[in-house]
C-alpha positions in Angstrom: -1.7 -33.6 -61.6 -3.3 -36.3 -63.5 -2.7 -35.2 -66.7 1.3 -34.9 -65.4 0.8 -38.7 -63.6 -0.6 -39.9 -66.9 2.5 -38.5 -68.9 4.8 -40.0 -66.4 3.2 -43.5 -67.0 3.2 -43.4 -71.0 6.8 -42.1 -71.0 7.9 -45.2 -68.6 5.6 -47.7 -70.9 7.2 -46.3 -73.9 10.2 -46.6 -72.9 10.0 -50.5 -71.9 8.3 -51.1 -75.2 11.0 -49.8 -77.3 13.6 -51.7 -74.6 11.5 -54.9 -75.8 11.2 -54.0 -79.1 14.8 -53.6 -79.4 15.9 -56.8 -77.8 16.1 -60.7 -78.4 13.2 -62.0 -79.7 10.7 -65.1 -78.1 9.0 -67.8 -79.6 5.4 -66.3 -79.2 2.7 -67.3 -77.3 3.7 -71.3 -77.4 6.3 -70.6 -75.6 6.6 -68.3 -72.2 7.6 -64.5 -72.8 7.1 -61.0 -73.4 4.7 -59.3 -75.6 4.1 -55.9 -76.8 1.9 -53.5 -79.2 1.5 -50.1 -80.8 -1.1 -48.2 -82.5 -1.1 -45.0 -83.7 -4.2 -43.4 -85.3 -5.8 -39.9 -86.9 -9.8 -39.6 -87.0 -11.5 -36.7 -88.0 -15.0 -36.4 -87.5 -17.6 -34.2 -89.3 -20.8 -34.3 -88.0 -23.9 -32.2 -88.7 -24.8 -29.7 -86.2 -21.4 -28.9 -84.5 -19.4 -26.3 -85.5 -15.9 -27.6 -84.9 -14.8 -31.2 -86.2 -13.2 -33.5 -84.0 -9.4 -34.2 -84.5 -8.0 -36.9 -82.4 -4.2 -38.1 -82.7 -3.6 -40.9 -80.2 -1.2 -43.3 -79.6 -2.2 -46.7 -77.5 1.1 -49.2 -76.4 0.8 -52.5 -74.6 3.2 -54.3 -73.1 2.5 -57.7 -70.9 4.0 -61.4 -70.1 2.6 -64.7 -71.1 3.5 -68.2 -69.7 3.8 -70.8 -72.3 0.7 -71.7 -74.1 0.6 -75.7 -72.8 -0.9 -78.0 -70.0 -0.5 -76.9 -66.6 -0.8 -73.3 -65.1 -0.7 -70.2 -66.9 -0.8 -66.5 -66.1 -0.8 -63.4 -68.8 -0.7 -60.0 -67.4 -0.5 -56.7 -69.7 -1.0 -53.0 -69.1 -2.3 -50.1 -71.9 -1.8 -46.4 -72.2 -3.4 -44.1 -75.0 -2.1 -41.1 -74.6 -3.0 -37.8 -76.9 -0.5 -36.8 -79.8 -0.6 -33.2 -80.7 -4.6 -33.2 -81.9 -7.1 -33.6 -79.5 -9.9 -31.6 -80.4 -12.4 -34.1 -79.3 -14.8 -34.9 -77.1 -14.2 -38.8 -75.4 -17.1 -39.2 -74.8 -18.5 -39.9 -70.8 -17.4 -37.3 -69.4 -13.9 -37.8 -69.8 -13.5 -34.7 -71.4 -15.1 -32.0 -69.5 -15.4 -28.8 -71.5 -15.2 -30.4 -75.0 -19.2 -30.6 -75.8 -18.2 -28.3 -79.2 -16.9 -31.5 -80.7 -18.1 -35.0 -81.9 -17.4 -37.6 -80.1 -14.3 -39.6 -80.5 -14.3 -42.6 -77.7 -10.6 -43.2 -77.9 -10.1 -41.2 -74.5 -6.5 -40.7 -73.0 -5.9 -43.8 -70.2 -3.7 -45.7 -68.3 -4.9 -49.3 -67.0 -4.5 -52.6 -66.6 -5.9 -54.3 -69.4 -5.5 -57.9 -68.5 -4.5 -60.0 -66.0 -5.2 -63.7 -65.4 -4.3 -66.9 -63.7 -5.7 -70.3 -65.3 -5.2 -74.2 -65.4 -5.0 -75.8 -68.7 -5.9 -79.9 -69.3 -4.4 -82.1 -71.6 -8.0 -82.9 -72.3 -8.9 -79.5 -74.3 -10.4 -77.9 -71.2 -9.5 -74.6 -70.2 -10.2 -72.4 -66.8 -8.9 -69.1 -66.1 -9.7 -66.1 -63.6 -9.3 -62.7 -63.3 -9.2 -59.9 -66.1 -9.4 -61.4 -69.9 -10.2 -60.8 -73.2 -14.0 -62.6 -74.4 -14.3 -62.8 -78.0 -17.3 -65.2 -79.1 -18.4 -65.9 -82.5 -17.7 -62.6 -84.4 -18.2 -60.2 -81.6 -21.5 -59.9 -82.2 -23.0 -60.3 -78.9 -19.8 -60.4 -76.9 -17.1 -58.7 -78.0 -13.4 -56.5 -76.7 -14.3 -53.4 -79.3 -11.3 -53.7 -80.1 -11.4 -51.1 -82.7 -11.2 -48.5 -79.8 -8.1 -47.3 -78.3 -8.9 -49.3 -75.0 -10.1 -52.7 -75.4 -13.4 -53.8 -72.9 -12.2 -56.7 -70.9 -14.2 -58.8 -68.2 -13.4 -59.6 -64.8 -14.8 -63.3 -63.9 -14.5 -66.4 -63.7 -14.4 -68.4 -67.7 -14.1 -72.4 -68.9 -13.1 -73.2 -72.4 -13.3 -76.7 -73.9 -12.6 -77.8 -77.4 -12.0 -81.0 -78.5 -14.1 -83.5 -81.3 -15.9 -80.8 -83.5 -17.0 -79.6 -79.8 -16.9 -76.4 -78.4 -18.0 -75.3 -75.0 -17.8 -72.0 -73.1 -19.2 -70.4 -69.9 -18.0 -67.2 -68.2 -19.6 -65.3 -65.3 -18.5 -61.8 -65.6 -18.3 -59.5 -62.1 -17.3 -56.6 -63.8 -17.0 -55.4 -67.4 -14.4 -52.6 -68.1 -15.4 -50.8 -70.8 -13.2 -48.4 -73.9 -14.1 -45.4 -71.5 -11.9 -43.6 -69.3 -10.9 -46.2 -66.2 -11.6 -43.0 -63.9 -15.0 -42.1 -64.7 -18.3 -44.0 -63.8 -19.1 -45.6 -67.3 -15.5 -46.5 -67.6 -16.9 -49.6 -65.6 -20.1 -51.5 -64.7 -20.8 -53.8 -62.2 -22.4 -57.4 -63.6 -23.8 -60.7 -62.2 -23.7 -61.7 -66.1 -23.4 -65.6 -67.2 -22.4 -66.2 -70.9 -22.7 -69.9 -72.2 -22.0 -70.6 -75.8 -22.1 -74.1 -77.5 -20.7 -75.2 -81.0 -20.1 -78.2 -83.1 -18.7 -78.7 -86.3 -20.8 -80.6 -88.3 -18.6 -81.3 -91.3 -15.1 -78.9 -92.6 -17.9 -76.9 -94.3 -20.8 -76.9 -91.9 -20.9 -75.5 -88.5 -23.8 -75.0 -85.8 -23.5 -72.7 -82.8 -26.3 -72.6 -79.8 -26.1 -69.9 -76.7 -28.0 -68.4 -73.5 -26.3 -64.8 -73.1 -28.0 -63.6 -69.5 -26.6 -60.0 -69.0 -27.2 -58.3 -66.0 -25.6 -54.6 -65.6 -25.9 -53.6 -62.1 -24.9 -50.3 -62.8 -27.2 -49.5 -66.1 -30.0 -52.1 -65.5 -31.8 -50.5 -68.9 -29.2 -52.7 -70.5 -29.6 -55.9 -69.1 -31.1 -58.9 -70.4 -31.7 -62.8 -72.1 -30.5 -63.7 -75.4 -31.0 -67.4 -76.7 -29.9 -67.6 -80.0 -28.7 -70.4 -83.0 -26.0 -70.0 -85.7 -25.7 -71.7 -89.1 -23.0 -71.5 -91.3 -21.6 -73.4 -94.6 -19.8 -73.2 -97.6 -20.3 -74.9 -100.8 -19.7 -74.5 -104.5 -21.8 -72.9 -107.3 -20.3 -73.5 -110.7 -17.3 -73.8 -109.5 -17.4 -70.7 -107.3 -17.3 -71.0 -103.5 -20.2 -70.2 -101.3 -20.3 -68.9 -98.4 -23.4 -68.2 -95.9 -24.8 -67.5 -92.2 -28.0 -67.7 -90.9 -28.8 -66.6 -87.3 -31.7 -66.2 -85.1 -32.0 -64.7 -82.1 -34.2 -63.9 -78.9 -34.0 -61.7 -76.5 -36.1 -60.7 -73.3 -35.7 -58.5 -70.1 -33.8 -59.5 -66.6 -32.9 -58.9 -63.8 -34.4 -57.8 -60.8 -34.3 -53.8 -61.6 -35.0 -53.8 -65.0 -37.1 -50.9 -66.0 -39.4 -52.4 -69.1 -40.9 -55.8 -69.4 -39.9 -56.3 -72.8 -39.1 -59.1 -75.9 -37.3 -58.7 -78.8 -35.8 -60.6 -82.2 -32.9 -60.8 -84.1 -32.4 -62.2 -87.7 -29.6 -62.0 -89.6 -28.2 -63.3 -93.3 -25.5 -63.1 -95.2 -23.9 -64.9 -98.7 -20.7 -64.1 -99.8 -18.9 -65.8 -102.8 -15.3 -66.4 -103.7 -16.0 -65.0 -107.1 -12.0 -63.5 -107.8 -9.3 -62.8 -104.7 -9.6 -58.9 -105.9 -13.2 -58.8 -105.3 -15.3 -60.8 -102.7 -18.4 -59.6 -103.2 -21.1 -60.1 -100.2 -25.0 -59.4 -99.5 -26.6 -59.3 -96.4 -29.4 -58.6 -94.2 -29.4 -57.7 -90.3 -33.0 -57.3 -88.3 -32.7 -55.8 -84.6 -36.4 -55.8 -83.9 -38.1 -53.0 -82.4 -41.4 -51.7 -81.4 -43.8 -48.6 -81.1 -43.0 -48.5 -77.3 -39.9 -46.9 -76.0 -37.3 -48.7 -74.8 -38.4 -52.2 -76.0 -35.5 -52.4 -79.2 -33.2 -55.4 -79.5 -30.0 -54.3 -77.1 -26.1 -55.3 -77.7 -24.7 -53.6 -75.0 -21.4 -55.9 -74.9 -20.8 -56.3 -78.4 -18.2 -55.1 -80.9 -20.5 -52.8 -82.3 -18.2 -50.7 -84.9 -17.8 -54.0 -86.8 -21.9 -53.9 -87.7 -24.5 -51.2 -89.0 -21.8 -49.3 -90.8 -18.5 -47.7 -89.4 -19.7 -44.1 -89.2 -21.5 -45.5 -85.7 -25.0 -44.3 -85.5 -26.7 -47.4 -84.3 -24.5 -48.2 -81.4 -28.0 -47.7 -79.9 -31.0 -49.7 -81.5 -33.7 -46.9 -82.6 -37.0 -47.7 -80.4 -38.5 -48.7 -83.8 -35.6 -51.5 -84.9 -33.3 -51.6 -87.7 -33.2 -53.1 -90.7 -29.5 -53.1 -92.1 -29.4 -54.0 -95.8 -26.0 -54.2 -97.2 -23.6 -55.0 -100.1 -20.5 -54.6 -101.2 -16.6 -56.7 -101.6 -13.5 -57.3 -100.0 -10.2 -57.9 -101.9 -6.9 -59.3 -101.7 -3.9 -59.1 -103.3 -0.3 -59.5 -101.6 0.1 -57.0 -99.1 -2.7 -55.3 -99.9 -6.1 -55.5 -99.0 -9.6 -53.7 -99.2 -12.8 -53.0 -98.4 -16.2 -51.1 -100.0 -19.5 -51.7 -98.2 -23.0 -49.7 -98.5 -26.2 -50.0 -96.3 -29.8 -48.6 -96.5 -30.8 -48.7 -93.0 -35.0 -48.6 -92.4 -37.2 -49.3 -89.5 -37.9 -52.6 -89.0 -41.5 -51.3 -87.7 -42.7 -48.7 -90.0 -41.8 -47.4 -93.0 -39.1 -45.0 -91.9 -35.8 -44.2 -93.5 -33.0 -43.6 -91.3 -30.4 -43.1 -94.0 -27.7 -44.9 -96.1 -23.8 -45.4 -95.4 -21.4 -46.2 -97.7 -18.0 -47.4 -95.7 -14.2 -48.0 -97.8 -10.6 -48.9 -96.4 -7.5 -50.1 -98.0 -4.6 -51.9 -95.6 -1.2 -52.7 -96.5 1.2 -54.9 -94.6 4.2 -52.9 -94.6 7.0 -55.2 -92.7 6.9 -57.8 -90.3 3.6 -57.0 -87.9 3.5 -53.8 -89.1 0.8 -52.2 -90.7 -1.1 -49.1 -92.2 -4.7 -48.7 -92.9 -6.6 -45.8 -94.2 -10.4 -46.0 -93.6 -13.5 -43.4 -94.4 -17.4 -43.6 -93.6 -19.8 -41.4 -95.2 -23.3 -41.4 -93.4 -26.3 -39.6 -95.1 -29.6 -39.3 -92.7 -33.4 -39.1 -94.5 -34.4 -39.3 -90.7 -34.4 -36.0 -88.4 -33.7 -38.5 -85.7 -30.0 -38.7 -87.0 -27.3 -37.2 -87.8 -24.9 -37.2 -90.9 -21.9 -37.8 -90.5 -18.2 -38.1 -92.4 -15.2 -39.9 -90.5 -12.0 -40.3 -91.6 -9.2 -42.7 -90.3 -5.2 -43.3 -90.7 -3.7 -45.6 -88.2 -0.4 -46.9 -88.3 0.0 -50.3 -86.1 2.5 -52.9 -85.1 3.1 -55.9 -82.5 6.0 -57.6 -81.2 7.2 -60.4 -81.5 
């Protein structure tokens, strides 16, 4: 019955998003109107000790309504469905796929939600309040982020002010409820919070930039995962023989909360990276990432609400910090050249207490903007363990994505 209710949904949401796709066009977000999305994409999954590799064809569409993007009251509301396409010999992950344990996991599991829906009151003055279901991005997903490399986005239900205005930024959110990329129907699809998220920037100079924030997480449902972040951000640019520069320090710390939390713990973070604007066709960048750790369980550096695919290599092993930290050396370039675009990135991953290897990753994709929004993107991860802790992995990607208008 589900499965039949679920096919009943996409068909209908397909169906208005080719109406919209096929009719007069709106100015965007700056003015009021409707908006719409689809992405189609292949992964295949190889991972040491299963049998069977994971195929998973899925196809997400969006389709929601913004007022216009100016002083007064606003409101955006927006629906999902990912829906399987022919493959789906993989397991979702979270029990969303009973019967599938063969298989690696693929967390793009089929769904039908509502992805956002807001009211909120915008000042002339730069400041910004809205309620209900929204989309928190801050910084580069690090510590807060939508995952929006999954089929279903993790939104936040609370309460959120913006202000920007005079090289000042200011934001505060207390979050009720965080959904997350699961399956809406299943316990971890959605967690229960008394979370409050404050983050404060200034911009220095064009070049320089400063960032300050108090992150206190509180999971009711998974209280393992809660906890306090305070943390400071640096970056700049300059010029090196005529070459730009470009770098980012951060430094973070992090502690237990909440009443039910199971460990007394603390924890730090460290992270730099230099990049340089050496030729558009290749970007090339160096960095090091330090989730500290410990030789007591449970007492690792946590992100449990970031955009984790975007950091320790795509192939995914460290959505979890090992008890013992991580250390993520990396290098590698990005490139640019008219519609096209690419990456190629390695990492040596270590303990950060020890001497342990965990492995090495090296992580490619190439993207080409085929017409209008439209684009394609082939993407491939190769992840080698020298740890028995781990397991290596190969995953392959082709998606196929466009938006409207």
């Amino acid at each position: 019955m589900r499965a039949r209710s679920r096919s009943i949904e996409h068909t209908i949401s397909t169906l208005a998003l080719v109406a919209l796709l096929g009719g007069a066009p709106v100015n965007g977000f700056s003015e009021s109107g409707w908006f719409a999305d689809a992405r189609y994409r292949y992964e295949w999954v190889d991972e040491s000790s299963f049998d069977d590799n994971a195929r998973a064809s899925t196809l997400r569409s969006r389709l929601g309504y913004r007022t216009a993007d100016r002083p007064g009251v606003q409101f955006l509301a927006e629906g999902s469905n990912v829906v399987a396409l022919g493959a789906d010999e993989y397991n979702a992950g979270a029990g969303a796929t009973p019967g599938r344990d063969e298989f690696p996991v693929v967390a793009d599991p089929e769904d039908t939600r509502l992805a956002r829906a807001w009211v909120g009151w915008r000042w002339d003055s730069g400041l910004d309040l809205r309620a209900g279901r929204q989309r928190i991005e801050l910084e580069d997903d690090r510590f807060i982020g939508n995952v929006g490399w999954r089929q279903n986005e993790q939104t936040y239900d609370g309460l959120t002010t913006r202000y920007s205005g005079d090289g000042w930024g200011l934001f505060y959110g207390w979050i009720g409820r965080v959904n997350r990329i699961f399956d809406s129907e299943v316990p971890a699809g959605r967690n229960d919070h008394r979370t409050h998220l404050l983050h404060l920037r200034r911009e220095l100079t064009p070049r320089h930039r400063v960032a300050g924030y108090l992150y206190r997480i509180e999971d009711r449902e998974q209280p393992a995962l809660s906890n306090r972040t305070v943390g400071l951000r640096y970056s700049g640019s300059g010029a090196l023989r005529g070459v730009a520069i470009h770098w980012l320090v951060e430094a973070a710390l992090q502690s237990d909360t909440g009443s039910r939390a199971p460990v007394d713990y603390s924890a730090e973070y460290f992270r730099l990276q230099l990049a340089a604007d050496a030729h558009p066709w290749v970007r090339p960048k160096l960095g090091l990432e330090r989730l500290g750790g410990s030789d007591r369980p449970g007492h690792a550096f946590r992100t449990p609400l970031a955009t984790l695919h975007a950091f320790n290599g795509w192939a995914d092993r460290f959505l979890t910090t090992p008890d013992a930290g991580l250390d993520d050396l990396y290098a590698g370039f990005e490139g640019r050249e008219g519609r096209w675009s690419w990456q190629l990135t390695g990492h040596e991953f270590r303990a950060e207490q020890g001497s342990e290897r965990y492995g090495r990753e090296i992580d490619a994709s190439v993207a080409v903007k085929l017409f209008g929004s439209a684009s394609l993107l082939l993407k491939a991860a190769r992840f080698e363990r020298e740890s028995p802790a781990f397991r290596s992995v190969t995953k392959v990607w082709a998606q196929f994505a466009i938006a409207w208008p």
